[in-house]
N, C-alpha and C positions, 0 to 999 in steps of 0.2 A: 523130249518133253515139250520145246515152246513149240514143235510143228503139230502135236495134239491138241494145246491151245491156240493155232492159230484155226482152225476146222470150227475147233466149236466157237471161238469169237465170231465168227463170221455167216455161222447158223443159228447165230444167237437169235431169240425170241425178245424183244424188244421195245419195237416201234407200234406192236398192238396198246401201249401203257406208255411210254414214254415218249421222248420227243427229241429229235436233234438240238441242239441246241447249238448257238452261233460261237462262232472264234470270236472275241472281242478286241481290237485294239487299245492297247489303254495308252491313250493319245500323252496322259499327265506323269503316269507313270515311265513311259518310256522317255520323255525329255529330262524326268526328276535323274532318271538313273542312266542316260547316256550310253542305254540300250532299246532296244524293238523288243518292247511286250508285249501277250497277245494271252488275254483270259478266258479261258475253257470256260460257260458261264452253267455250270449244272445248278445251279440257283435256282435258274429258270425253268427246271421240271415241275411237272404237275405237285408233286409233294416239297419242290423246292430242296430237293438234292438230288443226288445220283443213285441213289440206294435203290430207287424205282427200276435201274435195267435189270441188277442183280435176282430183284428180288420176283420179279416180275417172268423173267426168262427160267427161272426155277421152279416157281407153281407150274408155268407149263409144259415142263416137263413130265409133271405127276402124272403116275396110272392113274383111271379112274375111281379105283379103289381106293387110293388116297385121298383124291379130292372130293370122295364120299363119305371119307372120315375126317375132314379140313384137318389145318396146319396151326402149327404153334411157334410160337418164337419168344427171344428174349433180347431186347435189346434197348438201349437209352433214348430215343426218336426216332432218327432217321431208318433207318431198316424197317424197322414196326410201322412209320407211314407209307413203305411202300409196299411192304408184306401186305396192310392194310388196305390199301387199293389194288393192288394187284388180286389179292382174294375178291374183295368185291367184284370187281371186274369179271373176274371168271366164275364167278356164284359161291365159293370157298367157303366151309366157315373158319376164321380163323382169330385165334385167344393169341392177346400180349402181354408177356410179360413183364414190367419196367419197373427200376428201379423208382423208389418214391420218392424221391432228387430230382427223377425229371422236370424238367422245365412244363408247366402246364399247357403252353402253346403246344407241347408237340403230345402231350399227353390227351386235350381235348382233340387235334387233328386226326390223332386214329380214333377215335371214337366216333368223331365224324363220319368215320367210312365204313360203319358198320361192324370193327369189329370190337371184342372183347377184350377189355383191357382188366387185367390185374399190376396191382400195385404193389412190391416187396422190397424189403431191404434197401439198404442206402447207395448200392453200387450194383454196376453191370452182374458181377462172378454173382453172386447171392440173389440176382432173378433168374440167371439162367442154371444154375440148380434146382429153384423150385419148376423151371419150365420142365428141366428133363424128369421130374416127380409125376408130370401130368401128362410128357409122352406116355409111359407106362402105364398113367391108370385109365386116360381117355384113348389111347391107342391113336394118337394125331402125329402127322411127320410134322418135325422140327425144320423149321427154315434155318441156316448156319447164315450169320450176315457177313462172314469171310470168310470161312473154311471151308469152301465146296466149289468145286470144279465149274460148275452149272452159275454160281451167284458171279466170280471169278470173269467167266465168260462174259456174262451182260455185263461188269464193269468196266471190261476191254475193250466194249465196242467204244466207248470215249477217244480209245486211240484210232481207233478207223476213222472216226470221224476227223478228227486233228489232222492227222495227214492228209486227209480229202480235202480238208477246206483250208490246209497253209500256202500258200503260194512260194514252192521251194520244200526247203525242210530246215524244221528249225534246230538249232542247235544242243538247247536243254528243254528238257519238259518235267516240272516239280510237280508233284504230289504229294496231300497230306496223306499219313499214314496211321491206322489204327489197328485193327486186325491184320491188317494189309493186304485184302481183297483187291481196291482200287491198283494199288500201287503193281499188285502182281500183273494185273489184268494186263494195266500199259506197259510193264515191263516186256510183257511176254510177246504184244504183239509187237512192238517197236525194236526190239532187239534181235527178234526173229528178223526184218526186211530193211532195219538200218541198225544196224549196229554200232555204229558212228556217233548217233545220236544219246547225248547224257537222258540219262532218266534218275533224278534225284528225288528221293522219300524226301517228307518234313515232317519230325515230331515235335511235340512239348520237351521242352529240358526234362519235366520231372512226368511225361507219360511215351519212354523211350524203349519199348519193348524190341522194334525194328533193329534201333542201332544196340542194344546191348547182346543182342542175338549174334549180332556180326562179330562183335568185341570179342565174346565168347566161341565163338565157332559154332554156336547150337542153340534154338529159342528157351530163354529163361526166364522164370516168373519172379516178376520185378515183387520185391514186398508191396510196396502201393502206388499209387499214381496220382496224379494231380486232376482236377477232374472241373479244369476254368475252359478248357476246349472238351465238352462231358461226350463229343462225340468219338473221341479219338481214345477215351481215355482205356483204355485195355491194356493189362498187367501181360498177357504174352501172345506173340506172335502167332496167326495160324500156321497149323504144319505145311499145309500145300501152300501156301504163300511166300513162308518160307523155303520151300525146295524149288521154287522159281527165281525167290529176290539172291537168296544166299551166292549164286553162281553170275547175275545178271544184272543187278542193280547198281549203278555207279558208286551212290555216297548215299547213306542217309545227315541232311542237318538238322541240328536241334535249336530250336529257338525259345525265346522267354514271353511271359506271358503281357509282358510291356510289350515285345517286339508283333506279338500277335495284334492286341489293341488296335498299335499303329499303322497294321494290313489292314484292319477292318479299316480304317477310316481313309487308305491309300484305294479300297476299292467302290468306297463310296465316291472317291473325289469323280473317278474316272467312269462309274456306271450309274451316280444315284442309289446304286441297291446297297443292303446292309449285310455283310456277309455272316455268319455266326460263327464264332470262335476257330470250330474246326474247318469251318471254310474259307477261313482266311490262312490257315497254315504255309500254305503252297508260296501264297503271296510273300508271306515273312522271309520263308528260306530263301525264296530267289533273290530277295532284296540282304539277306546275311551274304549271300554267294558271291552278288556282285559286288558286295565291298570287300568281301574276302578276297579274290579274284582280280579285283581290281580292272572287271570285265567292261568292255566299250564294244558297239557296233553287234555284239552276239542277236540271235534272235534263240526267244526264249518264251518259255509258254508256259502259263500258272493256272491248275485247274480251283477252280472257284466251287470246291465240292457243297456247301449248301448254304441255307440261311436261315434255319430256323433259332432265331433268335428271341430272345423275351424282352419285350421293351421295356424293363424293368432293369434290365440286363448295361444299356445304354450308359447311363449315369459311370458304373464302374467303368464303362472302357472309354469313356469322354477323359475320366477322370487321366487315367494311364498313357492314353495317346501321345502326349506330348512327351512323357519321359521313353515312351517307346523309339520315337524320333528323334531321340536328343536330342530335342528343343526346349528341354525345361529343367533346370538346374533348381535342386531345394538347398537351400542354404541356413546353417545354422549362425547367426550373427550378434555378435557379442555387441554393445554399444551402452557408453554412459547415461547412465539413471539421470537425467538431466534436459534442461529448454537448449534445441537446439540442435540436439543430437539425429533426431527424425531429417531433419532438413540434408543434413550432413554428411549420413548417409546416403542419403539420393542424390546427393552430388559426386561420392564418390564410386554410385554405379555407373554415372557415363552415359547416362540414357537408353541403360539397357533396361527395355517394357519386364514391369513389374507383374506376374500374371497370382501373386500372392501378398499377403502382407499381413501376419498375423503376432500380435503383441499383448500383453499382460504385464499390469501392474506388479512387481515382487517383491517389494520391500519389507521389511521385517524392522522389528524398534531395535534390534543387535546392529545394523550397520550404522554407516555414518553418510550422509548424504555425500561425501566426495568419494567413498570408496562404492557407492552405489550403483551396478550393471544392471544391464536391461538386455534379455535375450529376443531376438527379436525370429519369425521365421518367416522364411524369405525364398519365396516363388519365382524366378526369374528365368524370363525367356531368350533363350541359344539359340545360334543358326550354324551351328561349328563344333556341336556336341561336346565331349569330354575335352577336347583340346579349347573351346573357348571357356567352358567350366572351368579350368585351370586359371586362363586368363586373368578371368574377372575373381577368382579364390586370391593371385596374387596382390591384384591392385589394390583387394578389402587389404590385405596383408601390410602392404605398404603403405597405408592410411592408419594403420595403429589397430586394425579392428583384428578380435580372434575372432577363426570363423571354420566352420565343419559341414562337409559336403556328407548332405541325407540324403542323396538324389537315389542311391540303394537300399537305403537302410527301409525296409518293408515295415515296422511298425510304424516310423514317420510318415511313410506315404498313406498309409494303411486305417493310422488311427491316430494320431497326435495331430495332424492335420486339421483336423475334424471338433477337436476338444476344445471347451471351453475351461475354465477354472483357472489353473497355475499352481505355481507352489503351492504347496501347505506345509508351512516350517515345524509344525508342532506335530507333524504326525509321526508316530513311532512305529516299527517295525515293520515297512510296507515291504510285500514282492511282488511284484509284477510280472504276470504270464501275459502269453497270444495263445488262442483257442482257435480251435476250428471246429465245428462241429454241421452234421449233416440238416440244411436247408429247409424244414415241412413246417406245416400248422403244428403249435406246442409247442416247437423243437426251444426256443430260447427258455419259456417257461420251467420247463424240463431240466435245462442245464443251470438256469439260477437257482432252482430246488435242491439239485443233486450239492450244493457246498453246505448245508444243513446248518448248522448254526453256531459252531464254535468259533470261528475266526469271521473276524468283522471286513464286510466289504468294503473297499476304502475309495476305488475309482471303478468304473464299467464303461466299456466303452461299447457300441453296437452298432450299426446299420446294414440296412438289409439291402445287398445290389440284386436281388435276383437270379443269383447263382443256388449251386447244386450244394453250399457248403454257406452256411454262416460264418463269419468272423468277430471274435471278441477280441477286448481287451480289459484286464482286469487288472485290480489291486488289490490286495489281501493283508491285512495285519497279522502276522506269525511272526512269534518271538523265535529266536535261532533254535531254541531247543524243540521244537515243534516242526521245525523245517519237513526230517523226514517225512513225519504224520503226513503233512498236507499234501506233498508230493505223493503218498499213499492213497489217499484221498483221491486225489488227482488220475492215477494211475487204474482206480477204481470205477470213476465216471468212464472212464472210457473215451474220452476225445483226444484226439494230436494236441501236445501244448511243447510250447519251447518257453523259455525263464527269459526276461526280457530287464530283470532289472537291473544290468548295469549296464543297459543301452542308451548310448550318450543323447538321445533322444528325450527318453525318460528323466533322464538325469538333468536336461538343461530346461526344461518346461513343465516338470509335472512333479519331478521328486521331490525331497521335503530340502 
């Protein structure tokens, strides 16, 4: 099988659309990690990914009868901007499919290039059922953005390149992974003429169709997917992707969506450019790898698959960076309601840079000014991760303070953060959910409507990063006996929610 794709990588159709693009040294990266980096930069394609070989070397393949009846596709950016140029390119006409999540930068970019864009559904599966609706009724070939032999091929040539331009050969070469087109590509060529060499996938923890595939012995459709890297985000492996990685691919690793963040901002230090979620993947894994590994001296190569990013997008991953790098410790800090107490603190941090400091008045006429606490939250920046987090959790410890590490807890970083107010002692029966719901014009409207009107809304919390998915945070007055209903309710509207009130988050800054 890899000697049939090494033939067609190498006849691949390509360079009439796309562009080599340079090996990079990542001068800052390879000192940070006390290894020899070197980033694939497909950034720098005319559509600002790699999608452009694939997609490109598959129209030209088409008989002329096809490209008389143009092509259709479905896909969340990347693919659709090169399908999209590549049709232009060759006079094609061609219709896209995308979910209505996408990101508008990559949504106006195909439109740019001429073709027709339709808008459906809130995820990849639910555009590309309505695409194959309209193979049938306009009689247009489907472009597959991983599943075909031909797309496969132009994303392999990535690895001809890499070898041409390493000096030597390098050790590991990371790939992010979605459908697993890219990843098949360089497997197949690299495995085929060094075998020696690692070829490690990278997915999202929660958009892991690669490695559950292996887990299993066979591709399986995940229930749903996380959709913060929206290029990767695909519930199951393609079949031919799969019948190349399954037998050939070293390890797929899986990373968090803090650990991605802090790739983006590890490949801005070193290039200027801003990578986009799924094109920082590669970066994260390698850097999970070598702490895993505990790897020195390796030479090792991370492809930088694209960068269509929404500057809207930025805020949230500024926000994450830091705890991606475990340089930022969120602290929950208990301290006496009292003059003084502020100062007191800061002496028993040590002079570790304060990157938060967030406090509320709480007192109520029931206490007594000497049994009076002050919960304080508390942003503190680490150069030692979870072992200096320990650290500095001991010394509050040994200073008299109680005190609780948020640095995970996701509604802390998420939404309490964020909030102004504080207790409200007098409020009766609050619960408190996290929502997610899909991203569009309306969308928030819509979900403050759908609670209608029998239970009183007590907290809300919102902002909008940019992303393919909203996030809330709510508080609801339901007496116990009502509990089912609302969760009824709930189960009705239709969004992901997780119950959120007895998270000590809630409970030390916001509850009654």
């Amino acid at each position: 099988m890899l000697q049939r794709f090494i033939k067609k990588i190498l006849s691949a159709r390509v360079y009439d659309c796309a562009i080599e693009t340079p090996l990079d040294h990542a001068r800052l990266l390879s000192k940070r990690l006390g290894n020899e980096v070197w980033l694939k930069r497909e950034d720098l394609q005319p559509v600002f990914s790699f999608k452009i070989r694939g997609a490109y070397n598959k129209l030209a393949q088409l008989s002329e009868a096809e490209r008389q009846r143009g092509v259709i596709t479905a896909s969340a950016g990347n693919h659709a901007q090169g399908v999209a140029l590549a049709a232009q390119q060759l006079g094609i006409r061609a219709i896209i499919v995308m979910p209505q999540t996408t990101p508008e930068i990559k949504v106006n970019s195909v439109r740019s290039r001429g073709a027709e864009v339709v808008l459906i559904g809130d995820a990849f599966d639910e555009a590309a059922a309505h695409a194959a609706k309209l193979v049938a009724e306009l009689q247009l070939t489907y472009i597959p953005p991983y599943d075909d032999e031909d797309v496969i091929a132009g994303q392999g040539t990535i690895a001809v390149e890499i070898l041409r331009q390493f000096k030597g050969l390098p050790d590991v070469i990371f790939t992010c992974v979605g459908g697993g087109g890219l990843t098949a590509g360089v497997v197949a060529y690299i495995k085929y003429l060094h075998p020696h060499i690692k070829v490690i996938g990278v997915e999202p923890a929660d958009s892991n169709c690669l490695y559950a595939a292996l887990e299993a012995g066979q591709p399986v459709t995940l229930a749903e997917v996380g959709i913060f890297a929206d290029g990767v985000a695909v519930k199951r492996i393609g079949d031919i992707p799969w019948s190349i990685c399954k037998d050939h691919i070293d390890e797929v690793i899986l990373v968090s969506t803090d650990e991605i963040c802090a790739a983006i901002k590890d490949i801005f230090e070193d290039t200027r450019s801003i990578a986009e979620p799924a094109g920082a993947l590669a970066v994260a894994g390698m850097k999970r790898y070598v702490t895993r590994e505990k790897a020195v001296g390796q030479r090792l190569v991370a492809t930088v698959s694209g960068a269509n990013m929404n500057f809207e997008r930025l805020r949230y991953v500024s926000e994450r960076t830091e705890i991606g790098e475990a340089r930022e410790a969120i602290l929950a800090v208990q301290i006496p309601e009292k003059p003084g107490s502020f100062k007191q603190l800061i002496n028993t941090l040590g002079g570790h840079n304060i990157t938060e400091f967030n406090y509320r008045y709480a007192l109520d006429d029931r206490t007594t000014d000497d049994a009076a606490k002050a919960q304080i939250f508390l942003g503190v920046q680490v150069s030692r991760g979870a072992e200096e987090t320990s650290d500095l959790m001991g010394a509050l410890s040994n200073g008299g303070y109680t005190v609780i590490d948020l640095t995970s807890n996701e509604m802390a970083r998420m939404h309490v953060r964020h909030m102004v107010g504080g207790h409200s002692p007098a409020l009766l029966n609050e619960l408190v959910y996290r929502f997610e719901f899909p991203e569009r014009p309306g969308a928030l409207l819509k979900f403050l409507m759908s609670f209608g009107t029998r239970w009183n809304i007590s907290m809300f919390h919102y902002r909008n990063h940019g992303a393919a998915f909203g996030r809330v945070l709510v508080g609801a007055q339901v007496p116990a006996e009502d509990k089912v209903d609302f969760e009824t309710m709930l189960d009705t509207i239709g969004f992901r929610y997780w119950e959120e009130t007895d998270n000590p988050a809630y409970g030390l800054f916001l509850g009654k």
